[in-house]
One Martini backbone bead per residue (centre of mass of N, CA, C, O) as a GRO file, in nm:
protein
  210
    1UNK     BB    1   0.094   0.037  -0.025
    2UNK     BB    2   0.240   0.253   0.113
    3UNK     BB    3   0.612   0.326   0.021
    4UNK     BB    4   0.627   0.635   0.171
    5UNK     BB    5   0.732   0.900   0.301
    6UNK     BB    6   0.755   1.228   0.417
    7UNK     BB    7   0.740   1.577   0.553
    8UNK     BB    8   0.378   1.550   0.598
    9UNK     BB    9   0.404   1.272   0.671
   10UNK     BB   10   0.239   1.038   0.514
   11UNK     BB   11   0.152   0.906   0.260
   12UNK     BB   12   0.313   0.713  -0.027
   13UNK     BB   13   0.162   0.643  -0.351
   14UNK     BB   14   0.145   0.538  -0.659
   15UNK     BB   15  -0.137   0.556  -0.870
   16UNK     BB   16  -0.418   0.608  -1.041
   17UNK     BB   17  -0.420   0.981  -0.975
   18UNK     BB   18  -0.195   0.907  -0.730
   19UNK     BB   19   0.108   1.011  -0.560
   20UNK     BB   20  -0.021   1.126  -0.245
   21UNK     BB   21  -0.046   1.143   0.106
   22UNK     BB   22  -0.249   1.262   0.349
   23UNK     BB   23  -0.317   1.482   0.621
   24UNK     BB   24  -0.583   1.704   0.714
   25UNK     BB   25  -0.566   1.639   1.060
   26UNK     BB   26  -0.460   1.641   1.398
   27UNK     BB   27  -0.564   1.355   1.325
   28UNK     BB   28  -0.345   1.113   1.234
   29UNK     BB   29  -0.217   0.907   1.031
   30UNK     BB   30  -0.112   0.589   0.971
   31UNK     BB   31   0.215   0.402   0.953
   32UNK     BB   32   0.288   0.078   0.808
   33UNK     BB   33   0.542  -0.163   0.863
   34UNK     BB   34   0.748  -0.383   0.728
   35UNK     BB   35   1.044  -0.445   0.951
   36UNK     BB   36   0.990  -0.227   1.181
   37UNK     BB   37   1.188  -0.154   1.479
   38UNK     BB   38   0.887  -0.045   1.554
   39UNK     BB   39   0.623  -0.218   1.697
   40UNK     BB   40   0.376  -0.024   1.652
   41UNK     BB   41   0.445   0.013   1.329
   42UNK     BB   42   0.377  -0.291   1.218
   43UNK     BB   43   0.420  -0.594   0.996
   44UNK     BB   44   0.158  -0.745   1.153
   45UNK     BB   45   0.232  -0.612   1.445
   46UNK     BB   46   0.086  -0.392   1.659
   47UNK     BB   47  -0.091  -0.134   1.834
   48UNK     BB   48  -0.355  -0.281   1.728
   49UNK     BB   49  -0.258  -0.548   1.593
   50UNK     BB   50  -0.319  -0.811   1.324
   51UNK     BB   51  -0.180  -0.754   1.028
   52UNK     BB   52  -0.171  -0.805   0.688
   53UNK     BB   53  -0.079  -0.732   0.399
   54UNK     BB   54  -0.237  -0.700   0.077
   55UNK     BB   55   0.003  -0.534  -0.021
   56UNK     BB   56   0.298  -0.529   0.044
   57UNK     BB   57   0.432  -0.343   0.319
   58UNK     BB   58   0.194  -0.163   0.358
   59UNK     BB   59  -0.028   0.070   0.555
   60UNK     BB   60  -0.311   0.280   0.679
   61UNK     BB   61  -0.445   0.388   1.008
   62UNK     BB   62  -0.781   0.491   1.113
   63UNK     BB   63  -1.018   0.702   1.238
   64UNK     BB   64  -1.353   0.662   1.229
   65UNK     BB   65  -1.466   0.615   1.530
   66UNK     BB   66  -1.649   0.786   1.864
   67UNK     BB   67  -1.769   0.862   2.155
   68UNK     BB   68  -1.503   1.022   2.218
   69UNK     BB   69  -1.436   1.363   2.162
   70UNK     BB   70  -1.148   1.356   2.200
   71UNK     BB   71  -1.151   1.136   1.938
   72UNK     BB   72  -1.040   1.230   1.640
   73UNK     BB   73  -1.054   1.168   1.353
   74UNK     BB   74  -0.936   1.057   1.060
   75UNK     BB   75  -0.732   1.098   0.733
   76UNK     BB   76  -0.714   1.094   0.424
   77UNK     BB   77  -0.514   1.285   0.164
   78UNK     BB   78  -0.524   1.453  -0.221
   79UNK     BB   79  -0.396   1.505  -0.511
   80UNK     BB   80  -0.461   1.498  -0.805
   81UNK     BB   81  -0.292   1.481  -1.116
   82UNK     BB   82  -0.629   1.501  -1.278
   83UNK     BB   83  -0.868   1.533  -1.389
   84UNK     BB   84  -1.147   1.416  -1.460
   85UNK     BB   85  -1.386   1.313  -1.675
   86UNK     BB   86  -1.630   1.414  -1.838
   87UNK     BB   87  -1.862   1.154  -1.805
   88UNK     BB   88  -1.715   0.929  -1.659
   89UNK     BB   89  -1.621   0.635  -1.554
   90UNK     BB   90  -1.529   0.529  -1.191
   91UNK     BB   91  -1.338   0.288  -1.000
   92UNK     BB   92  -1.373   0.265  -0.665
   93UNK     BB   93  -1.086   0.133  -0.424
   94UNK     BB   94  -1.061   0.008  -0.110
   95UNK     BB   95  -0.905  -0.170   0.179
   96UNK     BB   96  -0.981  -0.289   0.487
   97UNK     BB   97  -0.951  -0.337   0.853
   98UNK     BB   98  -1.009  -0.439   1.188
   99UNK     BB   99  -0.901  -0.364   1.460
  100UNK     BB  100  -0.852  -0.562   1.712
  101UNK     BB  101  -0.868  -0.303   1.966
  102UNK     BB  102  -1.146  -0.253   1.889
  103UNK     BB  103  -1.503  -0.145   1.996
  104UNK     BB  104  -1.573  -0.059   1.681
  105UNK     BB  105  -1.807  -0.025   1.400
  106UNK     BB  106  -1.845   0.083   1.054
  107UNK     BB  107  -2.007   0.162   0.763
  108UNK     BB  108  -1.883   0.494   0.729
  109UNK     BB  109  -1.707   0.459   0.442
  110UNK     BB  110  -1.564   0.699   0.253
  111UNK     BB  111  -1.527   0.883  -0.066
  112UNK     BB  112  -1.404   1.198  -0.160
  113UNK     BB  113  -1.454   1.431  -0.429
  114UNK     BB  114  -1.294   1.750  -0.491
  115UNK     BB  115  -1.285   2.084  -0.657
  116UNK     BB  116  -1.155   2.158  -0.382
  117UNK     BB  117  -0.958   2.309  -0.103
  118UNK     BB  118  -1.083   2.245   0.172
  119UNK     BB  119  -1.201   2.432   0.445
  120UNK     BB  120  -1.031   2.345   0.767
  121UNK     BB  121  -1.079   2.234   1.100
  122UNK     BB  122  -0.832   2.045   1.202
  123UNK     BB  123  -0.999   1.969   1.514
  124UNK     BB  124  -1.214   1.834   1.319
  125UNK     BB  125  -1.472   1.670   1.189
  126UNK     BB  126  -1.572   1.556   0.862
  127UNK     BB  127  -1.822   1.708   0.657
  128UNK     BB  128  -1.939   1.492   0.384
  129UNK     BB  129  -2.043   1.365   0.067
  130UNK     BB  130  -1.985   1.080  -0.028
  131UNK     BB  131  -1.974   0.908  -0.340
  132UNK     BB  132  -1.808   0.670  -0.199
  133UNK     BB  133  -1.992   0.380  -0.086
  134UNK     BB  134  -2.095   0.160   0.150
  135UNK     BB  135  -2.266  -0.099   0.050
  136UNK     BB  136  -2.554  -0.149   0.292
  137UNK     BB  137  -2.448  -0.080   0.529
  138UNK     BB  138  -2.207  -0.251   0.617
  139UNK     BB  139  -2.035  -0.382   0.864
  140UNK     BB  140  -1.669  -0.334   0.930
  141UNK     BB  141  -1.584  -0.661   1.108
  142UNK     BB  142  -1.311  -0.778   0.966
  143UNK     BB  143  -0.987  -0.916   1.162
  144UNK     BB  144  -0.864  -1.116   0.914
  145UNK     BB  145  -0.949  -0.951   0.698
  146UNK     BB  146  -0.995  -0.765   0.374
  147UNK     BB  147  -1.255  -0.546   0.296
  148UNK     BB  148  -1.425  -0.403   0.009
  149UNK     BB  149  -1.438  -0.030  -0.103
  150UNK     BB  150  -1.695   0.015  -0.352
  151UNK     BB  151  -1.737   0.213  -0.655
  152UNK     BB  152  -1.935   0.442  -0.906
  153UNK     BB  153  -1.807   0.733  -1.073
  154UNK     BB  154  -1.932   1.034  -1.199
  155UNK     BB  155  -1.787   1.272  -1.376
  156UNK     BB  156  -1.775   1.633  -1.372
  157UNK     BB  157  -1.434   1.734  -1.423
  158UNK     BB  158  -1.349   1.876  -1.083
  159UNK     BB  159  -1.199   1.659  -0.999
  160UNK     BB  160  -0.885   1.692  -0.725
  161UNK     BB  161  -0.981   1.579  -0.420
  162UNK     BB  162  -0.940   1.350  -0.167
  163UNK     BB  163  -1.125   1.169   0.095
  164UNK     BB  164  -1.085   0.961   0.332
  165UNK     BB  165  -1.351   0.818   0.550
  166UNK     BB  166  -1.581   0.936   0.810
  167UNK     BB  167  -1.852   1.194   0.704
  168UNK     BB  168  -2.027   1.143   0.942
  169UNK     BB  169  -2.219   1.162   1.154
  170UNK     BB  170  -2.305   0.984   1.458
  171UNK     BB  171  -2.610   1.006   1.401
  172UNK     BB  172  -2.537   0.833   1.120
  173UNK     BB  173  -2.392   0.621   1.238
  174UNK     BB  174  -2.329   0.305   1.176
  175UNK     BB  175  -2.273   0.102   1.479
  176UNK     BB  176  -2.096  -0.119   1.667
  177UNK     BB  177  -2.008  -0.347   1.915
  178UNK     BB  178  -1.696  -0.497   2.009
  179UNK     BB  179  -1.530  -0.793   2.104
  180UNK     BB  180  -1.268  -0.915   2.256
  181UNK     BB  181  -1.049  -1.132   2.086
  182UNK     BB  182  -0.901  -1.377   2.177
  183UNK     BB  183  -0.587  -1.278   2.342
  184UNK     BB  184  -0.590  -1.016   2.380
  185UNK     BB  185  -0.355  -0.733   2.452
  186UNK     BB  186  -0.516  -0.532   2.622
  187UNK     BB  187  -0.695  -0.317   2.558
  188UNK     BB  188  -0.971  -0.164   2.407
  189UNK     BB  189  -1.033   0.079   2.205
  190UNK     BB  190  -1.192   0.357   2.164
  191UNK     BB  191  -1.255   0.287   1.834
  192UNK     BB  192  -1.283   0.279   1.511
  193UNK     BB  193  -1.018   0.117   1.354
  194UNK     BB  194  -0.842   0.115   1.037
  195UNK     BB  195  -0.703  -0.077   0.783
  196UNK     BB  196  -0.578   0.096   0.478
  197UNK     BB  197  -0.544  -0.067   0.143
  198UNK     BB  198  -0.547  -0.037  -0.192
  199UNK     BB  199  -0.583   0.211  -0.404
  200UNK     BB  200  -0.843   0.210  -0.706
  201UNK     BB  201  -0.849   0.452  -0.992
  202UNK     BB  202  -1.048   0.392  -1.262
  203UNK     BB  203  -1.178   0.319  -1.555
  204UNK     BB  204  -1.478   0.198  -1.624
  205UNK     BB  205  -1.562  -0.064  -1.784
  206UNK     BB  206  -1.856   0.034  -1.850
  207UNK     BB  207  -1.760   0.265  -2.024
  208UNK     BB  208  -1.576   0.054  -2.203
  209UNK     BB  209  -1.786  -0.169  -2.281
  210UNK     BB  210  -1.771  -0.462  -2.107
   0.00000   0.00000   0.00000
């Protein structure tokens, strides 16, 4: 998934329309690496729990809900290399896996392109209405495997940046309470985290009529 880091904090890797991926706000986005020294951001095992790459050797990590408005979510976010083309349909995917030491899953993880660099509030969680959309709000509570948040956009031709997370208020996010797994080591964390690896936006078959 993410393949290196910058100097504004984590993910950064090649996609199709996608060079390099930020933290939008004060509650940053994690990068777990395969290897890594430091035992709390590594893969498979890490501070989170045990998880294995979908691909490559990184994934990144979000805070995704909390009861507990302390805990601000936290967003990938990127600048696309180019607009899409207007009127084409676009595959948009990307895999998650709920952390083993989550309290909570929930249904509502979304992608967001915006025509321009939204004005944010560091310090809030982002309510925006995201075009790619967890079909059937099912929650997303596998913490042995990646489940995949798949759906296709139609582009209006502005679309310049992408913001992944949950954009929904509490009070419309679908949430479960999840059981601590047998044998987890240390407490449950109180909000959803997912780990997110391998976006994948390209024209969709649908428009090549496939």
């Amino acid at each position: 998934c993410a393949e290196r880091t910058n100097d504004r904090g984590v993910l950064s890797r090649k996609f199709y329309l996608v060079d390099e991926w930020e933290t939008l706000t004060t509650a940053r986005a994690d990068l777990f690496e395969e290897g890594n020294a430091v035992s709390s951001i590594g893969i498979p095992q890490n501070m989170y729990g045990y998880q294995k790459a979908f691909s490559g050797e990184h994934y990144a990590g979000i805070n995704a809900f909390s009861v507990d408005p302390r805990n601000y979510r936290s967003y990938l976010y990127t600048q696309l290399n180019e607009f899409l083309d207007k009127g084409s349909l676009y595959c948009v995917k990307y895999h998650v896996s709920l952390a083993e030491r989550s309290r909570y899953a929930v249904a509502n993880l979304g992608a967001y392109f915006s025509s321009n660099d939204e004005a944010i509030d560091e310090r809030e969680d982002l309510y925006f209405d995201a075009q790619i959309k967890n079909n059937f709000q099912k929650v997303l509570k596998n913490q042995s495997n990646w489940e995949a948040v798949c759906n296709v956009l139609a582009a209006s031709g502005k679309e310049d940046f992408l913001i992944i997370g949950n954009m929904d208020p509490n009070s419309e996010t679908v949430s479960e309470k999840i059981p601590a797994p047998e044998g987890l080591a240390g407490p449950q964390v109180q909000m959803a985290y997912y780990y997110i690896c391998l976006l994948y936006t390209s024209p969709s078959p649908r428009d090549r009529g496939w």
